[in-house]
N, C-alpha and C positions, 0 to 999 in steps of 0.2 A: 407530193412534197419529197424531193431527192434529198441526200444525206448532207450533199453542200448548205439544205438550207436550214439545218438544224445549229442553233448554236449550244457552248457550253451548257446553260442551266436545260435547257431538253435534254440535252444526251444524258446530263444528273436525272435527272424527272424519270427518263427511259429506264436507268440504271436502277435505282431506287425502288422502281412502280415493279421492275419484274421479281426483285426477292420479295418484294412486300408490297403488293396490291391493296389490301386493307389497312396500308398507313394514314391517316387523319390528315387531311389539307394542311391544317395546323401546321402538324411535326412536319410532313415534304415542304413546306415551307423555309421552317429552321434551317433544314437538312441543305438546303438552296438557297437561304440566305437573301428570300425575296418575301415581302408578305404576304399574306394568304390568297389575298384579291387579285393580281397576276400571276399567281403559283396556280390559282384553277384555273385563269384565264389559256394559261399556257397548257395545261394536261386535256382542257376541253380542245385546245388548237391539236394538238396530237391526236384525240381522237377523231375530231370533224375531216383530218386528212387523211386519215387511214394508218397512220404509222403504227398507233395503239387501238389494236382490234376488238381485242376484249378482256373481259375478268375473269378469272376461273378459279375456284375450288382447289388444289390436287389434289386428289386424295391417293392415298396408301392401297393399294391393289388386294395386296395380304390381309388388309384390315377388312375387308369385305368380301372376302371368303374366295379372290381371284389370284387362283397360285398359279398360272401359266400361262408363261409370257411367251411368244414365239415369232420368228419372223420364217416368212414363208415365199420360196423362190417362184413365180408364176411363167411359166412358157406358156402365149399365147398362140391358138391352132387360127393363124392367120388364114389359111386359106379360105375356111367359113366367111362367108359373107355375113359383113356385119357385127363382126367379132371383136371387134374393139368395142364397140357402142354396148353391147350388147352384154359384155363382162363389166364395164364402169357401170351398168345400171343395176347389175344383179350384185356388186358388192358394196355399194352403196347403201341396200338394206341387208347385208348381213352385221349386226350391231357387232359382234367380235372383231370385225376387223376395224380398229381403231384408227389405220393408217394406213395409205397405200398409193405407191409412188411407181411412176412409170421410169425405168433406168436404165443404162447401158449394160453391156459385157453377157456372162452368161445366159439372163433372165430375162425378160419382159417387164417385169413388176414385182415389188417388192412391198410384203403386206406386213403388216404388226400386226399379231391377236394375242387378245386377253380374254383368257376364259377360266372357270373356275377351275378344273381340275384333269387329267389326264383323261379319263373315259369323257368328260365333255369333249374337248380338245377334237379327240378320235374320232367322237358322232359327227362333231361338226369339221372333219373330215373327210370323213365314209358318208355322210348322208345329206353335207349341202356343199362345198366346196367339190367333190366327184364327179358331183350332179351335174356341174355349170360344163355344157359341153365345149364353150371357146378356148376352157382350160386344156392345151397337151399336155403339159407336164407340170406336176409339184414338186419342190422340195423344199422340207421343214428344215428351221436351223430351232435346235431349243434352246431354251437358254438358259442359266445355272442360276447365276446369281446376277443381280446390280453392282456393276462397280462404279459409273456416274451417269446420274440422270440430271444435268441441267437444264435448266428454261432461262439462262442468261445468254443470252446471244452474244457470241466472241465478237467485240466489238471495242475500240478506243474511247470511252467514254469522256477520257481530258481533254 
């Protein structure tokens, strides 16, 4: 389902559904100005095409005892055979890396980790990302504070 074939009350639905996932059919109804009975019909049509993936929790990092946030610059040592396969499969089960994108310019890959605390961070440094021999080069950016974390996708919703 490409964006041509969305019209107004989806793009509201979209817009709506990503500040508030647990709004009541009901209220997204009001909010959309249709009644309840084609307000699910249309949010079940959004999921069944893939545009709305899924539902999620966010929770607070801080709140659960995970004060460090980091992105981390990955050079991968291409000439190993095998070394692209072979790094997407071994960070795939490291659970700290929450995110991790393959990119242009200096780096090969660009990872997010959340971990509890500085000496965690380090171990899982020194003793499992070191480890992964397709990696030549790391470099850590830390990161201070939050200044926005949106999950609104920049988009024209009118």
């Amino acid at each position: 389902m490409g964006p041509n074939k969305l019209d107004k009350i989806d793009l509201k639905i979209i817009e709506i559904l990503q500040g508030n996932s647990k709004i009541t059919n009901l209220d997204l109804s009001k909010k959309i100005g249709l009644s309840p009975a084609p307000t699910l019909e249309r949010v079940k049509k959004l999921e069944n095409t893939g545009v709305i993936i899924s539902y999620h929790a966010q929770v607070d990092p801080q709140a659960i005892g995970l004060s460090v946030k980091t992105f981390v610059l990955v050079s991968l040592a291409w000439q190993k055979e095998g070394a692209l396969n072979h790094f997407l499969e071994k960070v795939k089960n490291i659970k700290e890396i929450v995110e991790c994108y393959i990119i242009t310019g200096e780096a090969d890959f660009l990872m997010k980790i959340i971990c509890k605390d500085i000496p965690t961070y380090e171990q899982l440094l020194f003793k499992t990302l070191s480890q992964i021999e397709e990696i030549e080069r790391l470099k850590t950016l830390m990161t201070l504070s939050t200044v926005k974390d949106s999950k609104v996708l920049p988009y024209k919703y009118e």
